[in-house]
Residue frames relative to the residue before (quaternion, step in Angstrom):
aa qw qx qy qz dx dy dz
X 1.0000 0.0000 0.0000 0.0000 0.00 0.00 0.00
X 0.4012 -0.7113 0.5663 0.1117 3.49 -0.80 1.32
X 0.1158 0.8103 -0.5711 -0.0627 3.81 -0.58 0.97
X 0.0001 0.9338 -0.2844 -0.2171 3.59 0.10 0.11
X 0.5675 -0.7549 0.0761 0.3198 3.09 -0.59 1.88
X 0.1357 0.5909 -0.6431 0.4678 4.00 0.93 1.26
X 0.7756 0.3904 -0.3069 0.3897 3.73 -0.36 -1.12
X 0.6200 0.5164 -0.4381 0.3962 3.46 0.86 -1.55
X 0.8901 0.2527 -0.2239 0.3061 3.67 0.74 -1.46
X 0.3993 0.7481 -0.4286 0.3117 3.38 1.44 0.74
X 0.6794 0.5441 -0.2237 0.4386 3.27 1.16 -1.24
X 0.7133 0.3973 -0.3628 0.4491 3.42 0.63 -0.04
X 0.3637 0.6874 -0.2979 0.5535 3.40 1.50 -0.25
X 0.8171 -0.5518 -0.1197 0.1165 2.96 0.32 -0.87
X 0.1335 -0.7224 0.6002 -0.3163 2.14 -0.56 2.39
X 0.5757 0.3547 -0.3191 0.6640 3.41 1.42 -0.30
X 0.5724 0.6004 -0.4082 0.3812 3.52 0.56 0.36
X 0.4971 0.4523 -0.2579 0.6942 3.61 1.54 -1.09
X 0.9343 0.1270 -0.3328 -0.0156 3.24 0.01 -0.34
X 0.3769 0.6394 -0.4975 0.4490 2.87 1.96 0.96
X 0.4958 0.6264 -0.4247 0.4259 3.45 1.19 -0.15
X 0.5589 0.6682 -0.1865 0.4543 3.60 1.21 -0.61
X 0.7013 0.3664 -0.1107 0.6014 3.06 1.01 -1.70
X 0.5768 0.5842 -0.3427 0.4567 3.70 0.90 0.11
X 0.6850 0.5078 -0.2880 0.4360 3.03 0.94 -1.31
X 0.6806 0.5107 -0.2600 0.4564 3.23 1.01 -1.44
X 0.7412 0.4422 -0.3716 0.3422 3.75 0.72 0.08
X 0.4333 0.7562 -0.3563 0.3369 3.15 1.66 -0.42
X 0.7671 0.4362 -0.3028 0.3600 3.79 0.37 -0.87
X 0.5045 0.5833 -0.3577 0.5266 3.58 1.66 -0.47
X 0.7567 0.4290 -0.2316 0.4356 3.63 0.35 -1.12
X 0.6495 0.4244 -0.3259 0.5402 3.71 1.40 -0.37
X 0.6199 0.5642 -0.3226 0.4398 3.69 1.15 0.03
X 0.5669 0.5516 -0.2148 0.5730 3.03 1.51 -1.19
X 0.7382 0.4214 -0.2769 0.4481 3.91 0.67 -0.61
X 0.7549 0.4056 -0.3432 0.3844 2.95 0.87 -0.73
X 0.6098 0.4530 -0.4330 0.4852 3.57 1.41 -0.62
X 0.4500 0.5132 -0.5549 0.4755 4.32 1.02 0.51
X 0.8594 0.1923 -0.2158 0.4217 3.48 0.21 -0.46
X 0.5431 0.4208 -0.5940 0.4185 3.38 0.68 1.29
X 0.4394 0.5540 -0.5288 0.4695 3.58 1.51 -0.26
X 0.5772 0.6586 -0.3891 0.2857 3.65 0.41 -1.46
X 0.7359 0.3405 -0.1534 0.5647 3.28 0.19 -2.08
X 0.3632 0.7049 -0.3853 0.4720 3.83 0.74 0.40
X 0.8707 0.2753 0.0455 0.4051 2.83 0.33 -1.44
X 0.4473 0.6730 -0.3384 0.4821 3.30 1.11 -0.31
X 0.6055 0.4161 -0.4243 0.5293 3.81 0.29 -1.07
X 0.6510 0.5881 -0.3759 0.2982 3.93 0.54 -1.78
X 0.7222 0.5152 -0.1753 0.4269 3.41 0.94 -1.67
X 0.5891 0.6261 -0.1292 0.4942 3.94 1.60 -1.12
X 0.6851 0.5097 -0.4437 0.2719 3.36 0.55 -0.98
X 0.6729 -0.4516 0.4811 0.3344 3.62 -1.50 0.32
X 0.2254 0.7666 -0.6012 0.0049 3.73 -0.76 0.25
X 0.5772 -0.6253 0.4578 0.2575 3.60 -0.88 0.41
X 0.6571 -0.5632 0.3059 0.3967 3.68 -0.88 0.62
X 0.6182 0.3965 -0.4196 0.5334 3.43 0.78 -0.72
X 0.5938 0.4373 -0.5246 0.4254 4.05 0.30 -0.72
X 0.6199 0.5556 -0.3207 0.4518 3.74 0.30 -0.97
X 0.7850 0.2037 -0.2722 0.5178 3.78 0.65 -0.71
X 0.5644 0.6124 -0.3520 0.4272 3.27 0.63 0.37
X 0.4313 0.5182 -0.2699 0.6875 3.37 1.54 -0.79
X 0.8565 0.2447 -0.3023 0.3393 3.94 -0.38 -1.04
X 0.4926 0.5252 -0.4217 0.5511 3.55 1.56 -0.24
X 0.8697 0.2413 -0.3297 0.2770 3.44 0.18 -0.22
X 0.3180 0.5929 -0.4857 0.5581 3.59 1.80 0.16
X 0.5676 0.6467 -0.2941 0.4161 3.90 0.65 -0.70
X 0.6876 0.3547 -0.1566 0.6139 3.67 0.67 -1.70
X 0.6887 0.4201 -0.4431 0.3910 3.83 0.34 -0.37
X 0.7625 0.4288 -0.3293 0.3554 3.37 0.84 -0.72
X 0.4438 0.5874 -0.4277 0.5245 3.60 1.35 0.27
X 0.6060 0.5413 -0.3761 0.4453 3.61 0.90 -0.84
X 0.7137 0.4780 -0.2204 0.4621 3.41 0.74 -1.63
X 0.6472 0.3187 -0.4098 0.5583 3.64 0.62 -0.75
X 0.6510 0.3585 -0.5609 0.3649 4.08 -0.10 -0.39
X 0.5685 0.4950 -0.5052 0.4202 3.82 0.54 -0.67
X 0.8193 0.4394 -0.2244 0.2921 3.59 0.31 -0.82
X 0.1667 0.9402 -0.2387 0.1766 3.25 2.09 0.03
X 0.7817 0.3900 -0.1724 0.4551 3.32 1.44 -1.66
X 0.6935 0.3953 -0.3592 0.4836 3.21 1.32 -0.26
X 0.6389 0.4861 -0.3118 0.5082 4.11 0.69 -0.19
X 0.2345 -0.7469 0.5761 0.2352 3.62 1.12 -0.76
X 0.7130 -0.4956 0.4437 0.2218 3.49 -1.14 0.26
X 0.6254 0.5768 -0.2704 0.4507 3.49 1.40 0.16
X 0.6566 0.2605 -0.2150 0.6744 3.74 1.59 -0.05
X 0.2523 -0.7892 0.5577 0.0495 3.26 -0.27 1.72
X 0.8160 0.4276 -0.2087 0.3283 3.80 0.46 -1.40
X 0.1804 0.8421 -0.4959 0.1116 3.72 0.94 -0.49
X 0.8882 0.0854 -0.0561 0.4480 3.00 0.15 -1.99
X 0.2731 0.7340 -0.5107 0.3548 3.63 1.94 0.05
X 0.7377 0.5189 -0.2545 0.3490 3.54 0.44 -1.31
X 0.7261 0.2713 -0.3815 0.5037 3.52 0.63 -0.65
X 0.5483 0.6562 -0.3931 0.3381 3.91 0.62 0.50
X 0.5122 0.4564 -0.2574 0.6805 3.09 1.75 -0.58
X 0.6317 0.2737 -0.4465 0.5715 4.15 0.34 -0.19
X 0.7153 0.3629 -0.4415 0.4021 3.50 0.18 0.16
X 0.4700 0.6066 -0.4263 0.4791 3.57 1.08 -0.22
X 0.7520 0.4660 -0.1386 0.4451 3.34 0.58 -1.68
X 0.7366 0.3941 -0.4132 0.3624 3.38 0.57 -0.36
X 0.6986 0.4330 -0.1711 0.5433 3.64 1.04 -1.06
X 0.6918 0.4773 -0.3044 0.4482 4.15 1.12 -0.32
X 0.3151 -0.7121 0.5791 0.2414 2.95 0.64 -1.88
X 0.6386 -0.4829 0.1486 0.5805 3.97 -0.46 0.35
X 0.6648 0.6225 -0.3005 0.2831 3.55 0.91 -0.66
X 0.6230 0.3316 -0.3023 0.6408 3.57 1.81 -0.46
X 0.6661 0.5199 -0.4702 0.2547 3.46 0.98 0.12
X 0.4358 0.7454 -0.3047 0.4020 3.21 1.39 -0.45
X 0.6945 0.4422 -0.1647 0.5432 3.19 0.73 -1.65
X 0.7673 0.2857 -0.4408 0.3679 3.77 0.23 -0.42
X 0.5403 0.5726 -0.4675 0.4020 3.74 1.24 -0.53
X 0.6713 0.2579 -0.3918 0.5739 4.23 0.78 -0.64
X 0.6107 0.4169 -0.5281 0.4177 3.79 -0.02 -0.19
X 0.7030 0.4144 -0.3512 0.4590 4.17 0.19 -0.88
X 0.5591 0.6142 -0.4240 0.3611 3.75 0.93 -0.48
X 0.6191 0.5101 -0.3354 0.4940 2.99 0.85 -2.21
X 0.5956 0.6384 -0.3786 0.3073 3.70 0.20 -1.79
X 0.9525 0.2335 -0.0730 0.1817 3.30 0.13 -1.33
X 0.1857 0.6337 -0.4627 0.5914 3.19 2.53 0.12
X 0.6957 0.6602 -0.2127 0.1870 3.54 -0.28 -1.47
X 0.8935 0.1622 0.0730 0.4125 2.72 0.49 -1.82
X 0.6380 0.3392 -0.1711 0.6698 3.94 2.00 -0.13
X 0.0007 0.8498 -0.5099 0.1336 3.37 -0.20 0.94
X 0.1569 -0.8571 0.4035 0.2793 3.23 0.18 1.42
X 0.6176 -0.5974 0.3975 0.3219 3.41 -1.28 0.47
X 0.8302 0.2732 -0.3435 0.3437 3.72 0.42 -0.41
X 0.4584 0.6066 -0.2386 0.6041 3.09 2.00 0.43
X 0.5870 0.6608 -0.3837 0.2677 3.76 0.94 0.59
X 0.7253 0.3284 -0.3529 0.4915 3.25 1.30 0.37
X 0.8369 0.0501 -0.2112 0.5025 3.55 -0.77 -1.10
X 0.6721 0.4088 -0.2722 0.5542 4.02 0.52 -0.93
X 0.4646 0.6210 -0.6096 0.1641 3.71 0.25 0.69
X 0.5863 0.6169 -0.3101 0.4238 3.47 1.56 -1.45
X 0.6282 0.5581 -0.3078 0.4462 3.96 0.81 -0.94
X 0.8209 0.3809 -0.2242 0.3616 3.38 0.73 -1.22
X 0.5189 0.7023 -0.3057 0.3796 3.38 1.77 -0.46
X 0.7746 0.4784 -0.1177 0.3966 2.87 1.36 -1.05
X 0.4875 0.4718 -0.4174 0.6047 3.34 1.99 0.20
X 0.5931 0.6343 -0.3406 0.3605 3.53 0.79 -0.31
X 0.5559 0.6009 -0.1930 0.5411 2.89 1.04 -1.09
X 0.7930 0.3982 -0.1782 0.4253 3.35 -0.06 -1.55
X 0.7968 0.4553 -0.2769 0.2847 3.61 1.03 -0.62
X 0.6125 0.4308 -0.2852 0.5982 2.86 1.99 -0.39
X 0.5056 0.5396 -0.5379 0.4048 3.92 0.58 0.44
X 0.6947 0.5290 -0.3020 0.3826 3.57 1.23 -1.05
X 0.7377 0.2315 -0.2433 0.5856 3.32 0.87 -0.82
X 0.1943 0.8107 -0.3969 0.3840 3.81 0.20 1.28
X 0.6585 0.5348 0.1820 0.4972 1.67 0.83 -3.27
X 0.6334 0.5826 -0.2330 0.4529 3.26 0.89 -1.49
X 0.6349 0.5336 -0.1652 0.5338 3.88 1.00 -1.47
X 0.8465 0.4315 -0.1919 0.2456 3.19 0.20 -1.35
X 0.1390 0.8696 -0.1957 0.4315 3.05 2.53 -0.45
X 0.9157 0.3507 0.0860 0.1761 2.27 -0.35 -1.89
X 0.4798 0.5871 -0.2191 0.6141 2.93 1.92 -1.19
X 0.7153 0.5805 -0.2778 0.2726 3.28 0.08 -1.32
X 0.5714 0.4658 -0.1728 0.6532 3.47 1.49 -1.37
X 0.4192 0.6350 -0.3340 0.5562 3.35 0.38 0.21
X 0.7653 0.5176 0.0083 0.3825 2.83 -0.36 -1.50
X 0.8026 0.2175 -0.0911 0.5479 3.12 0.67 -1.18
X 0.3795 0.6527 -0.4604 0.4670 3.72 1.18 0.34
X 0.6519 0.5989 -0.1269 0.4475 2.89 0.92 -2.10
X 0.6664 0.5703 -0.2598 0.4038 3.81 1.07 -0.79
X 0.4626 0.5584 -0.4028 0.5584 3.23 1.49 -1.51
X 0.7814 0.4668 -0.3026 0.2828 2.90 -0.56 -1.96
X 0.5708 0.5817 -0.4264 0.3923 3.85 0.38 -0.72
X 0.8272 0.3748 -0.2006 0.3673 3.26 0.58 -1.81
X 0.7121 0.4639 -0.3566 0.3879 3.60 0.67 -0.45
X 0.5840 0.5316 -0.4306 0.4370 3.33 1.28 -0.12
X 0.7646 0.3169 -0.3261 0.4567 3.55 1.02 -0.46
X 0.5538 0.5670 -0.4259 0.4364 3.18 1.25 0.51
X 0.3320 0.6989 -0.2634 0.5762 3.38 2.17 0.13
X 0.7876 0.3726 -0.1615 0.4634 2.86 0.11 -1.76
X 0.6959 0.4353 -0.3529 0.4490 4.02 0.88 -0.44
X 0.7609 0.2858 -0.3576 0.4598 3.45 0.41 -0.38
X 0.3071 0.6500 -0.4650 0.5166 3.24 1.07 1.02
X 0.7588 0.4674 -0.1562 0.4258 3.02 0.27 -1.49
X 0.6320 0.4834 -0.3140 0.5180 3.87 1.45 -1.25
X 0.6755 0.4926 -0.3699 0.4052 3.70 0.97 -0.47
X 0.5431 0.4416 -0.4262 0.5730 3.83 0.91 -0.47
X 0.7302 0.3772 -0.3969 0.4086 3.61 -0.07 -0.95
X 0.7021 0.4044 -0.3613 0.4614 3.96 0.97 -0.23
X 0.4991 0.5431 -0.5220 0.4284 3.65 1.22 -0.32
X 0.7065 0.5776 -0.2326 0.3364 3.80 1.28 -1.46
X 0.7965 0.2374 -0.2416 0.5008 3.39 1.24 -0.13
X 0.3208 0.5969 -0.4865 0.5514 3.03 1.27 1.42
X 0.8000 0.3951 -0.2266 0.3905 3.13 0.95 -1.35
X 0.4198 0.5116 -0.4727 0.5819 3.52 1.44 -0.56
X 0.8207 0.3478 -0.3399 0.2999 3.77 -0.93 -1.06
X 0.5690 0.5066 -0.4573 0.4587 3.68 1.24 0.22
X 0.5545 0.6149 -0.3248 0.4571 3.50 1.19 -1.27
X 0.7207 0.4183 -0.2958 0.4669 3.71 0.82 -1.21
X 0.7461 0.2361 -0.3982 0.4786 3.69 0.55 -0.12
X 0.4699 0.3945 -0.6329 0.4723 3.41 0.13 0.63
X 0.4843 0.6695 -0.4152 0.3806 3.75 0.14 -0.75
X 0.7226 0.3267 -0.1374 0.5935 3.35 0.70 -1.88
X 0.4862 0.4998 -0.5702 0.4343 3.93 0.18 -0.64
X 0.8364 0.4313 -0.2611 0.2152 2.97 -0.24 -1.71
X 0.4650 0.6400 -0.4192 0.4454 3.80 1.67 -0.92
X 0.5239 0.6779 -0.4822 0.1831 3.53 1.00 -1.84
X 0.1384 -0.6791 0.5954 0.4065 4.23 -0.93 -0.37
X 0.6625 -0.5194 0.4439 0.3070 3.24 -1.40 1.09
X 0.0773 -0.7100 0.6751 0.1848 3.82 -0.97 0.29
């Protein structure tokens, strides 16, 4: 019997082919659960991140994204030392901005400033060259904030569009089923009557 050695090295080929295909298949329904239960948290969240709030809520939100990040940066003190002030300042202002808007960002960029002049003092910068260098500090971490917070913000408002036209989607949806249903009821009722009609 003539076998030729294509076949000898096909067949094992594929067979390891079926069975990463297998081992695929068998991952597919996790990873489609696992997405889909990401994008019901998402569309979740959105209303949370959307909702309307009033300037003081909005500065309140960036005053306190502000106090946490002083916490987090004092907890984190022994390993950063006392010489990187903005670290966690910065992700407090993208959290301002995303959930406030310019009005909690503002407040956390002058509340984290004050916060962090104050409270991180760099050591070779503590006497005559402290006032000079604060003020480049300062100035460098408000710009690129600003620069962050920007960005978020635009965002943000994408994220808004997008919100409204989907539920402006999702309603004139809804006015069309409810008009397909009272079409379909007022047909059902004249047949009803046709059908009462007597035959001549």
């Amino acid at each position: 019997i003539a076998v030729s050695p294509g076949a000898l090295g096909s067949a094992p080929c594929e067979r390891r082919a079926r069975r990463d295909s297998a081992a695929m298949g068998s991952l597919r329904p996790p990873l489609d659960r696992i997405v889909t239960r990401a994008r019901a948290r998402l569309a979740a969240l959105v209303p949370v991140v959307l909702a309307p709030r009033s300037p003081l809520a909005c500065a309140a939100i960036g005053l306190g994204c502000a106090i946490a990040a002083t916490l987090a940066r004092g907890v984190l003190v022994s390993e950063l030392g006392s010489n990187l002030r903005w670290p966690t300042y910065f992700l407090s202002v993208l959290i301002a901005a995303v959930f406030g808007g310019p009005t909690a960002t503002v407040a956390a960029i002058l509340a984290s400033a004050v916060l962090g002049s104050m409270m991180f003092v760099p050591q070779p910068f503590a006497h005559a060259a402290r006032p000079a260098f604060d003020a480049v500090s300062v100035g460098l971490f408000a710009a690129i904030a600003s620069c962050i917070a920007a960005v978020a913000i635009l965002l943000r408002h994408a994220l808004l569009r997008v919100h409204e036209r989907t539920r402006a989607l999702e309603l004139e949806i809804a006015r069309r089923r409810a008009a397909e249903d009272l079409a379909g009821a007022r047909s059902a009722e004249l047949e009803s009557v046709l059908s009462a009609l007597p035959v001549a």
